[in-house]
N, CA, C and O atoms as a Tinker XYZ file with bonds, in Angstrom:
   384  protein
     1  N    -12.174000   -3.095000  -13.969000    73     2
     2  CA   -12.017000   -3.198000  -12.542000    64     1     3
     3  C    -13.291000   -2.659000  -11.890000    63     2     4     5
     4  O    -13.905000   -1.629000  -12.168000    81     3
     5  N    -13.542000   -3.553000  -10.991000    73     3     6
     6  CA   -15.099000   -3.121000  -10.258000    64     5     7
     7  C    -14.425000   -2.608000   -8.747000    63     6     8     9
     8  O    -13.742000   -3.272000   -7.968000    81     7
     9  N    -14.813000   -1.385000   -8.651000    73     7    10
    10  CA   -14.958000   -0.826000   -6.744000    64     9    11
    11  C    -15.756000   -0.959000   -6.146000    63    10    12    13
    12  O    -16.849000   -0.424000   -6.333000    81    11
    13  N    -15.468000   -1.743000   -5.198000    73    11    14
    14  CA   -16.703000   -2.078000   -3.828000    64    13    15
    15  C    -16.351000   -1.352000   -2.873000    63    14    16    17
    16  O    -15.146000   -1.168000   -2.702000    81    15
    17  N    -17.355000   -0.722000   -1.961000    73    15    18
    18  CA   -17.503000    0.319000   -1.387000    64    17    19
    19  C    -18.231000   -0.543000    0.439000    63    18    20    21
    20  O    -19.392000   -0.939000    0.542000    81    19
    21  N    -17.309000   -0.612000    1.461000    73    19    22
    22  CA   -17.612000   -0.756000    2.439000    64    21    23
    23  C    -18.014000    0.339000    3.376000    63    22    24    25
    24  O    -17.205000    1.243000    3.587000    81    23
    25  N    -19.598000    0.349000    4.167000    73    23    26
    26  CA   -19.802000    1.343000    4.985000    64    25    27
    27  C    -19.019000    0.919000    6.391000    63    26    28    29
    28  O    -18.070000    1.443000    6.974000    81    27
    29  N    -19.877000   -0.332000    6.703000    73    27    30
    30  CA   -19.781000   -0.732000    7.895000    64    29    31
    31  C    -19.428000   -1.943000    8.018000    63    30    32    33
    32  O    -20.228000   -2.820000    7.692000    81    31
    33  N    -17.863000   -2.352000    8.629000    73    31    34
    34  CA   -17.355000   -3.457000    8.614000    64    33    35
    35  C    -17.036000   -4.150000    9.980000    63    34    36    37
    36  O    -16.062000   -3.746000   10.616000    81    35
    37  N    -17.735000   -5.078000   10.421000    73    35    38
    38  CA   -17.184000   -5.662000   11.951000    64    37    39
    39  C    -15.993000   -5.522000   12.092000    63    38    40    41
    40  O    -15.459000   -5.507000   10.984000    81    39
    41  N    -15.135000   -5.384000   13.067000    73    39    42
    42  CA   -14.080000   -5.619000   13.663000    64    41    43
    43  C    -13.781000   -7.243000   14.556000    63    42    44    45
    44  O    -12.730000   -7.823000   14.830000    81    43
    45  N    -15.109000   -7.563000   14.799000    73    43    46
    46  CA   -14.942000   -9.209000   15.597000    64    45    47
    47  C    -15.202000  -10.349000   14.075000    63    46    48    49
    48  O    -15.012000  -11.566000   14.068000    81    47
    49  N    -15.585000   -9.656000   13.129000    73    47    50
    50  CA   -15.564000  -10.883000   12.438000    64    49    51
    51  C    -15.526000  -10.855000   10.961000    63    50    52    53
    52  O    -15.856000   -9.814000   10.393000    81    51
    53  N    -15.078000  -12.118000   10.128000    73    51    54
    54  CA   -13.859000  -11.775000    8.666000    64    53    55
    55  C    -15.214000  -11.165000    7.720000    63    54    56    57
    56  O    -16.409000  -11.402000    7.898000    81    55
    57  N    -14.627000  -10.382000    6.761000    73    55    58
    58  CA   -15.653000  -10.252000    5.876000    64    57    59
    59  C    -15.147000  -11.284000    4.650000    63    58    60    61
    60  O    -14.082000  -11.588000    4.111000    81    59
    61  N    -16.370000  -11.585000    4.559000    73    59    62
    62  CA   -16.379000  -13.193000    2.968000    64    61    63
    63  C    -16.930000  -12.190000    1.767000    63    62    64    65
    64  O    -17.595000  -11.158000    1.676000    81    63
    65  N    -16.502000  -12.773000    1.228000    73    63    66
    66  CA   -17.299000  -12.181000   -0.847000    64    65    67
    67  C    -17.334000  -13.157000   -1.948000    63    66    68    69
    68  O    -16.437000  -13.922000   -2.305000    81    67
    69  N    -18.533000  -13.003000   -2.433000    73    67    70
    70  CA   -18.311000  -14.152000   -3.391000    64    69    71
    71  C    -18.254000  -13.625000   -4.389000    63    70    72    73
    72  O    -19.004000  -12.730000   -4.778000    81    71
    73  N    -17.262000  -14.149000   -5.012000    73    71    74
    74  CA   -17.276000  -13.594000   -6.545000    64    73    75
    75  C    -17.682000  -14.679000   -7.498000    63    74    76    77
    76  O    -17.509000  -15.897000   -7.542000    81    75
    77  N    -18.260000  -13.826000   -8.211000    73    75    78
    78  CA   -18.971000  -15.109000   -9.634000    64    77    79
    79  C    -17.913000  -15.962000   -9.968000    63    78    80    81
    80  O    -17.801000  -17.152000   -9.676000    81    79
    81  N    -16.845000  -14.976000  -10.855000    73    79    82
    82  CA   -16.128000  -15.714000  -11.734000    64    81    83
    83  C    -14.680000  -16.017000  -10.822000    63    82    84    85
    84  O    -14.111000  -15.217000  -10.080000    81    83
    85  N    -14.274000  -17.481000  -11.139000    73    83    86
    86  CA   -12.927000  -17.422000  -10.515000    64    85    87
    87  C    -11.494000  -16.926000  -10.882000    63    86    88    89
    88  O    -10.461000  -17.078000  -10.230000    81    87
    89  N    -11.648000  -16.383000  -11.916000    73    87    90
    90  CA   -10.481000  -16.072000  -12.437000    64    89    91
    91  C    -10.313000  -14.101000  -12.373000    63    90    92    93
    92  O     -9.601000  -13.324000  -13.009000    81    91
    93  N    -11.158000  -13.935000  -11.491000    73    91    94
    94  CA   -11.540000  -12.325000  -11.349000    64    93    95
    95  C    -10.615000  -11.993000   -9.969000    63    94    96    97
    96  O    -10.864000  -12.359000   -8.820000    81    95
    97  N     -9.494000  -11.201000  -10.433000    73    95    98
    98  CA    -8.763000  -10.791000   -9.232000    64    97    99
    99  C     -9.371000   -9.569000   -8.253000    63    98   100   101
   100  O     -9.916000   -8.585000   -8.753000    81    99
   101  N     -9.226000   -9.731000   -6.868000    73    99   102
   102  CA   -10.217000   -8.867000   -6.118000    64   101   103
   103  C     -8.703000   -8.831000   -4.912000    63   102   104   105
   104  O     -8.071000   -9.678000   -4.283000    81   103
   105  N     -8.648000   -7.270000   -5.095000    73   103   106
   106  CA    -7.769000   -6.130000   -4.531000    64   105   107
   107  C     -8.179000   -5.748000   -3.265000    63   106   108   109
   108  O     -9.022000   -4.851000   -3.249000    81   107
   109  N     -7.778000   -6.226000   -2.103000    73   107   110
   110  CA    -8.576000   -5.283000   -1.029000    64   109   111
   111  C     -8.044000   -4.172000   -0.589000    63   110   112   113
   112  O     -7.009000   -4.024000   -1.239000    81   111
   113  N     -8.200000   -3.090000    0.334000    73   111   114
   114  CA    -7.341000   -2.188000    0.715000    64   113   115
   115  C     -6.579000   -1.562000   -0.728000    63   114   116   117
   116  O     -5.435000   -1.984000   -0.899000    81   115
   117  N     -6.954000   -0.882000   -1.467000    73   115   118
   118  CA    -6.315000   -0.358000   -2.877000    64   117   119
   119  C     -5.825000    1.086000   -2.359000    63   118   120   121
   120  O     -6.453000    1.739000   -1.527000    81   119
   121  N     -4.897000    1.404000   -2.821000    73   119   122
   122  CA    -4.134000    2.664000   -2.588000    64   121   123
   123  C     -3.716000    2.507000   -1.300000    63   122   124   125
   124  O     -3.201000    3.547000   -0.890000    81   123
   125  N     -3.730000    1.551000   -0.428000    73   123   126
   126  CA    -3.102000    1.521000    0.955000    64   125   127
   127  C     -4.186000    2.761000    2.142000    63   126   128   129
   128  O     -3.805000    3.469000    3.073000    81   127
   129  N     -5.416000    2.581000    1.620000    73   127   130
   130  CA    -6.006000    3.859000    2.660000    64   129   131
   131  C     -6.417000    3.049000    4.112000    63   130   132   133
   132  O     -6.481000    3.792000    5.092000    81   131
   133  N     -6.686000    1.670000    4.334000    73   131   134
   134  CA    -6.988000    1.158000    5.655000    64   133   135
   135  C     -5.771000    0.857000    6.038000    63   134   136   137
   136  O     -4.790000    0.738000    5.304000    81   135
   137  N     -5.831000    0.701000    7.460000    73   135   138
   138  CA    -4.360000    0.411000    7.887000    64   137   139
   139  C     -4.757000   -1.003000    8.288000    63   138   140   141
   140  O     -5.533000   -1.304000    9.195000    81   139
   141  N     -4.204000   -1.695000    7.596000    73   139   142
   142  CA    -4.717000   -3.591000    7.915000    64   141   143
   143  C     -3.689000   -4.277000    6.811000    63   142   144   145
   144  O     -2.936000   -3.862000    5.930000    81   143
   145  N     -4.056000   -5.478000    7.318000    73   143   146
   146  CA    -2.880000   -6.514000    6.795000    64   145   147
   147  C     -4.243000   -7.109000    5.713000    63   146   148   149
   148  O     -5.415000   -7.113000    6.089000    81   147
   149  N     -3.864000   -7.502000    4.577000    73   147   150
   150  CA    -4.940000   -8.548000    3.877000    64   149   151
   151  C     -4.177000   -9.302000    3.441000    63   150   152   153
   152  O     -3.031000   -9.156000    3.018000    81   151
   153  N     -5.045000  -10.441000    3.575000    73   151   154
   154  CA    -4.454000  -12.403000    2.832000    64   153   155
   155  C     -5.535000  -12.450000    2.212000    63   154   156   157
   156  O     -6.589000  -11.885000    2.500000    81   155
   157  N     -5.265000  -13.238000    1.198000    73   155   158
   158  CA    -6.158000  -13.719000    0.171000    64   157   159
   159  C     -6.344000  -15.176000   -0.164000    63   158   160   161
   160  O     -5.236000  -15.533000    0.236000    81   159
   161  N     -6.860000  -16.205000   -0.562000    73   159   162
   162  CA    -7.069000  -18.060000   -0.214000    64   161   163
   163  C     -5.924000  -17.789000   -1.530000    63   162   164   165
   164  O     -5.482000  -16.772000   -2.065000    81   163
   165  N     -5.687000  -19.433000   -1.752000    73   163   166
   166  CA    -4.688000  -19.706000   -2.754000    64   165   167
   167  C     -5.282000  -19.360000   -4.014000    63   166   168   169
   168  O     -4.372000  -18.946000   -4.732000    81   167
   169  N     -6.747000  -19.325000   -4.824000    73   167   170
   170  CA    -6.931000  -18.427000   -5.505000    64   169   171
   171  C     -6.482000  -17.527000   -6.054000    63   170   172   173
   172  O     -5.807000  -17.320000   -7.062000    81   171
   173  N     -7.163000  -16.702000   -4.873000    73   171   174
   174  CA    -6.690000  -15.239000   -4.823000    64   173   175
   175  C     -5.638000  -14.803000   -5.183000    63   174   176   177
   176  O     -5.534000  -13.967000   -6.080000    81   175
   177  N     -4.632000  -15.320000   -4.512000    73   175   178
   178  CA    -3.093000  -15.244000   -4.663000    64   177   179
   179  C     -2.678000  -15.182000   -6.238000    63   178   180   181
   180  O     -1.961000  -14.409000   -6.872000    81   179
   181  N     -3.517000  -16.448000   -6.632000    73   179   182
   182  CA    -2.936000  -17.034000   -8.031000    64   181   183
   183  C     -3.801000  -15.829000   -8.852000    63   182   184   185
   184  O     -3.142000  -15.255000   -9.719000    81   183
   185  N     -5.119000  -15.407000   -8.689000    73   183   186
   186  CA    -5.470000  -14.609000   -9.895000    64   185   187
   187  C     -4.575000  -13.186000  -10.008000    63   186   188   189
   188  O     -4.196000  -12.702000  -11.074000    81   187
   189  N     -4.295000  -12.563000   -8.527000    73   187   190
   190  CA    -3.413000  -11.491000   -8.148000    64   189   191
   191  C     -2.522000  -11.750000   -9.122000    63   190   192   193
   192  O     -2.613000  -11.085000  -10.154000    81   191
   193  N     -1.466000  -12.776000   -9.003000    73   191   194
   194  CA    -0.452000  -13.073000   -9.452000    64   193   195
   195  C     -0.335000  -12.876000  -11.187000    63   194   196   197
   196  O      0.527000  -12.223000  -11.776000    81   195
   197  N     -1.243000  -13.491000  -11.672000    73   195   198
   198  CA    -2.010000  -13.452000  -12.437000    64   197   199
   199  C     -1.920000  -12.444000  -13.285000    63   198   200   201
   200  O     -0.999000  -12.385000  -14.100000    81   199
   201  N     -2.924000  -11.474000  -13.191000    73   199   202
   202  CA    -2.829000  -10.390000  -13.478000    64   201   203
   203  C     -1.609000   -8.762000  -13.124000    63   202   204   205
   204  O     -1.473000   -7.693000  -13.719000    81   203
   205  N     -0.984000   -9.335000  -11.936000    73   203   206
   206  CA     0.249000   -8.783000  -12.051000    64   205   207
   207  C      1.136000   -9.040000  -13.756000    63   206   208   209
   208  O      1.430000   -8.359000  -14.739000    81   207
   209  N      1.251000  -10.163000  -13.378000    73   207   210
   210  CA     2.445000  -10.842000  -14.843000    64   209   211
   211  C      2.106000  -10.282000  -16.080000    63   210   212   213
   212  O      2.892000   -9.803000  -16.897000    81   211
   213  N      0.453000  -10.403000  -16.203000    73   211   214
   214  CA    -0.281000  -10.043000  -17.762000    64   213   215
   215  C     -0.034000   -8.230000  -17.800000    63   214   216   217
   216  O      0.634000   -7.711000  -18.694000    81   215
   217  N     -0.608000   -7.526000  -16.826000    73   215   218
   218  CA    -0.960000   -5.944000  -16.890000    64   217   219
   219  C     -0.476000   -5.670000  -15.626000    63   218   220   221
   220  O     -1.459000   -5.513000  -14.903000    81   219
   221  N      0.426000   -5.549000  -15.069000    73   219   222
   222  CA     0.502000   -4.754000  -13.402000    64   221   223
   223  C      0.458000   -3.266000  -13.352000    63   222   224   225
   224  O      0.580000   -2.771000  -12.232000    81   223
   225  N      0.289000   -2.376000  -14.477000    73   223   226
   226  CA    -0.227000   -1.173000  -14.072000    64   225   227
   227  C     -1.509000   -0.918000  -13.870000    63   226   228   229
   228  O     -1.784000    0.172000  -13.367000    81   227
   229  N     -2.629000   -1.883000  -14.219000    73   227   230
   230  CA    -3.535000   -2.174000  -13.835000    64   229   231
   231  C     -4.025000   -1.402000  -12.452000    63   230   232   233
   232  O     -4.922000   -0.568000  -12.322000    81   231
   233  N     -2.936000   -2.085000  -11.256000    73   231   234
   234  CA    -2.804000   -1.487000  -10.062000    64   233   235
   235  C     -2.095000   -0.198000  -10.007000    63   234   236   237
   236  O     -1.271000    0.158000  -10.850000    81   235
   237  N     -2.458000    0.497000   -8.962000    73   235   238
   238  CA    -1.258000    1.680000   -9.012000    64   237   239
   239  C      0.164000    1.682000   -8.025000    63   238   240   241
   240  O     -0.317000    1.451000   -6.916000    81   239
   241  N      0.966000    1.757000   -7.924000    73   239   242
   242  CA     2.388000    1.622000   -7.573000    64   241   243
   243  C      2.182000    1.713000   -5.715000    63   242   244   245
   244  O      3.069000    1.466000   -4.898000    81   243
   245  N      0.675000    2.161000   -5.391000    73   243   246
   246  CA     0.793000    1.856000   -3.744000    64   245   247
   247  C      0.079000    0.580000   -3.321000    63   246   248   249
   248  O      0.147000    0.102000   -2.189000    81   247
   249  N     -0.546000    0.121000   -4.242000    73   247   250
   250  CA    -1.500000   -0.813000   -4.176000    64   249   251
   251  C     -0.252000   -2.123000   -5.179000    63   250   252   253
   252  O      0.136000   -3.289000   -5.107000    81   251
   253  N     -0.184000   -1.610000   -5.530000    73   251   254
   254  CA     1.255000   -3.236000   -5.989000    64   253   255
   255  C      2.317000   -3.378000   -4.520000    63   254   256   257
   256  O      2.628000   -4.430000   -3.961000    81   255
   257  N      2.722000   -1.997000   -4.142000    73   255   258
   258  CA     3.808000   -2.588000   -2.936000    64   257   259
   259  C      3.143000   -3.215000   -2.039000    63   258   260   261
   260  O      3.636000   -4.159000   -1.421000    81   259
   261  N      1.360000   -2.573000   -1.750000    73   259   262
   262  CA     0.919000   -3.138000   -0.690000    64   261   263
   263  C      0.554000   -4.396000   -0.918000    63   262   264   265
   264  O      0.699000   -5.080000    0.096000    81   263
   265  N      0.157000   -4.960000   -1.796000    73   263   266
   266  CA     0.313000   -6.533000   -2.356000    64   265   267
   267  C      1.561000   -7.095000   -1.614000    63   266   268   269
   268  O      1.565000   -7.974000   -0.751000    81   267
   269  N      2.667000   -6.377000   -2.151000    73   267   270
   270  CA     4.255000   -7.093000   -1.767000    64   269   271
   271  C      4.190000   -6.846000   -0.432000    63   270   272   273
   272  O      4.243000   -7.939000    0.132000    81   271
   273  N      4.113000   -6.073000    0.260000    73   271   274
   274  CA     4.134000   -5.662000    1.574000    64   273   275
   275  C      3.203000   -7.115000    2.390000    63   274   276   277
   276  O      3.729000   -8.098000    2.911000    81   275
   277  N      1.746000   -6.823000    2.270000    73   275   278
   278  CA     1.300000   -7.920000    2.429000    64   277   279
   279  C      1.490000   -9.001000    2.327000    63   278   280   281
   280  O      1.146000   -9.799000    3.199000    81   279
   281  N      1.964000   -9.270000    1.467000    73   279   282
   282  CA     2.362000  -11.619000    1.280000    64   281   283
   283  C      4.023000  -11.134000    2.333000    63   282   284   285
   284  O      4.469000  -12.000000    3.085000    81   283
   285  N      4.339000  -10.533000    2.293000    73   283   286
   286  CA     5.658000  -10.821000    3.187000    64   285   287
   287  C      5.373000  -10.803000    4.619000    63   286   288   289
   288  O      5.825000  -11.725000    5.298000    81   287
   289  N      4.560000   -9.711000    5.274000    73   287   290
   290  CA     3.955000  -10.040000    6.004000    64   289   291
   291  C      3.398000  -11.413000    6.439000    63   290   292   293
   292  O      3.898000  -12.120000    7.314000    81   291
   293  N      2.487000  -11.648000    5.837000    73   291   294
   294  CA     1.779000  -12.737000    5.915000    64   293   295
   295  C      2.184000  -14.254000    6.160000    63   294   296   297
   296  O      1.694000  -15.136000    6.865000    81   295
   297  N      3.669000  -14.193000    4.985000    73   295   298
   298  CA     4.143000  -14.847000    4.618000    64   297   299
   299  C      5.217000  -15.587000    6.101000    63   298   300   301
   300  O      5.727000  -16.696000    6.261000    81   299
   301  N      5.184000  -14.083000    7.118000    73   299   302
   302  CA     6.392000  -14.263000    8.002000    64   301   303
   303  C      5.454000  -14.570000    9.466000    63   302   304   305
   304  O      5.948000  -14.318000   10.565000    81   303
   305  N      4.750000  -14.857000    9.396000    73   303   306
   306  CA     3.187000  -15.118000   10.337000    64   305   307
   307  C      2.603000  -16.335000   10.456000    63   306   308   309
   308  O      1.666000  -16.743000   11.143000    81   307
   309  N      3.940000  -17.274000    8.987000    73   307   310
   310  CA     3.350000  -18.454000    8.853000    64   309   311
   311  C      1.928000  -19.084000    8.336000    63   310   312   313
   312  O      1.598000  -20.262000    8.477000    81   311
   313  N      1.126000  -18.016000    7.684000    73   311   314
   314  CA    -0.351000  -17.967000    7.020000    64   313   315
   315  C     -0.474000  -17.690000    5.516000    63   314   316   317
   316  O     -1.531000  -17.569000    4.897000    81   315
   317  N      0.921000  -17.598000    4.965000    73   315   318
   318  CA     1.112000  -17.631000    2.796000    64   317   319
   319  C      2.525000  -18.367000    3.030000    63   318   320   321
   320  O      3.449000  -18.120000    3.805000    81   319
   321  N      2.324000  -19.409000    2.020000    73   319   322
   322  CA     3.538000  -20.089000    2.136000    64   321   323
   323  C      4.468000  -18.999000    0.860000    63   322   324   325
   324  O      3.917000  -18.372000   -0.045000    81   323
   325  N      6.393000  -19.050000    1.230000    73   323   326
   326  CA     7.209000  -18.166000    0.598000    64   325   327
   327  C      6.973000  -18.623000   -0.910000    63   326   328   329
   328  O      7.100000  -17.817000   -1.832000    81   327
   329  N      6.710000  -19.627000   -1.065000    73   327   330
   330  CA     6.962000  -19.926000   -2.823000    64   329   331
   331  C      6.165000  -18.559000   -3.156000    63   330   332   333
   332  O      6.620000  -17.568000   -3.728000    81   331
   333  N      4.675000  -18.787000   -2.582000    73   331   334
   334  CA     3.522000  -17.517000   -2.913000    64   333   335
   335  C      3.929000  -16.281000   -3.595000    63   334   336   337
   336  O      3.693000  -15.861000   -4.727000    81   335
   337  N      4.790000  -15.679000   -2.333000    73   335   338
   338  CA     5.619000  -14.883000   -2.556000    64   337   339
   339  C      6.392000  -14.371000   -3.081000    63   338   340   341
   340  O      6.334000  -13.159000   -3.287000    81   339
   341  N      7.469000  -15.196000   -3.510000    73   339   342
   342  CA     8.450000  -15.070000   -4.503000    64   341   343
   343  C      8.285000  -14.977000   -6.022000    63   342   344   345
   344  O      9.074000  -14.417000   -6.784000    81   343
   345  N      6.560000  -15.928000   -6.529000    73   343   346
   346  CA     5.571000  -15.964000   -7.456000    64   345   347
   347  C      5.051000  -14.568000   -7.503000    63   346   348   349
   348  O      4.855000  -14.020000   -8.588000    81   347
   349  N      4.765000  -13.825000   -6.091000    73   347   350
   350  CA     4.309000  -12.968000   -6.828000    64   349   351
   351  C      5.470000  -11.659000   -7.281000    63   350   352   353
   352  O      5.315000  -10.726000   -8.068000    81   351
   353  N      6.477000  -11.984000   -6.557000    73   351   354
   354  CA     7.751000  -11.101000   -7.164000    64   353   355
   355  C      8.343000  -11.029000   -8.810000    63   354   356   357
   356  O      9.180000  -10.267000   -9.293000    81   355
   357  N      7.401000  -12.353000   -9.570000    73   355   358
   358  CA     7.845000  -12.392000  -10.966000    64   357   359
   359  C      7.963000  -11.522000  -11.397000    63   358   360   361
   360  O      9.000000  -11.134000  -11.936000    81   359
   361  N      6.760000  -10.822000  -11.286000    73   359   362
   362  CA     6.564000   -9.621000  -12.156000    64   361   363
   363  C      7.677000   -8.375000  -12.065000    63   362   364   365
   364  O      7.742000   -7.744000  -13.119000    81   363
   365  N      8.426000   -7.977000  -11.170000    73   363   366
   366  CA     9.123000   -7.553000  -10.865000    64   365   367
   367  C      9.922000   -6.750000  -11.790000    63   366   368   369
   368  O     10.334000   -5.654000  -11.410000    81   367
   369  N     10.120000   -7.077000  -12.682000    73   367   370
   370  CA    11.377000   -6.978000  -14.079000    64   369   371
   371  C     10.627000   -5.834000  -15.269000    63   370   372   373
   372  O     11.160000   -5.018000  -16.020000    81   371
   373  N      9.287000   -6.164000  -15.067000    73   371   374
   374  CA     8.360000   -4.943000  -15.679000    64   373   375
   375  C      8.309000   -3.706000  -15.243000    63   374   376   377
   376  O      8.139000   -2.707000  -15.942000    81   375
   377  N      8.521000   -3.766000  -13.576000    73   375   378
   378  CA     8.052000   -2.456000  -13.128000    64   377   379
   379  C      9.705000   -1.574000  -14.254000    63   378   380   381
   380  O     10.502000   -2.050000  -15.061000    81   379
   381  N      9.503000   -0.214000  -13.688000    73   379   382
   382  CA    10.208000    0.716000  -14.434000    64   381   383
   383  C     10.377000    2.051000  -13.648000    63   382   384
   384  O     10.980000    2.996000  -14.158000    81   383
């Protein structure tokens, strides 16, 4: 897992990132320390998802709800469709 480190982030406008590889899941807001909503493109979603199913301790237990927290959000805003969602609830049966 790579940490990227933001100093200074607009408020009027989105921040983009490119990542090399596409199959590289990228976490924003980890441990829940910004107070913000994040969406991720259908990608995103899918590598998240992804790597939930394979390893979800990977993440730590504030940064997985805020995943869940987020797509429901999002999801109720009309901007992640529910299948998304419910996909990423698979994993679900692992936690403990």
């Amino acid at each position: 897992m790579v940490e990227l480190q933001c100093k200074v982030v607009s408020l009027k406008k989105p921040l983009h990132l490119k990542i090399e590889k596409e199959e590289t899941p990228v976490v924003v807001n980890v441990d829940r320390h910004g107070f913000f909503r994040q969406n991720y493109d259908a990608r995103g979603w899918k590598n998240i998802i992804k790597q939930l199913k394979e390893d979800h301790k990977i993440y730590s237990a504030k940064t997985r709800f805020g995943l869940i927290s987020d797509a429901f959000a999002v999801a109720q805003i009309d901007r992640l469709n529910y299948e998304t969602v419910f996909q990423l609830l698979e994993y679900l049966p692992n936690e403990k």
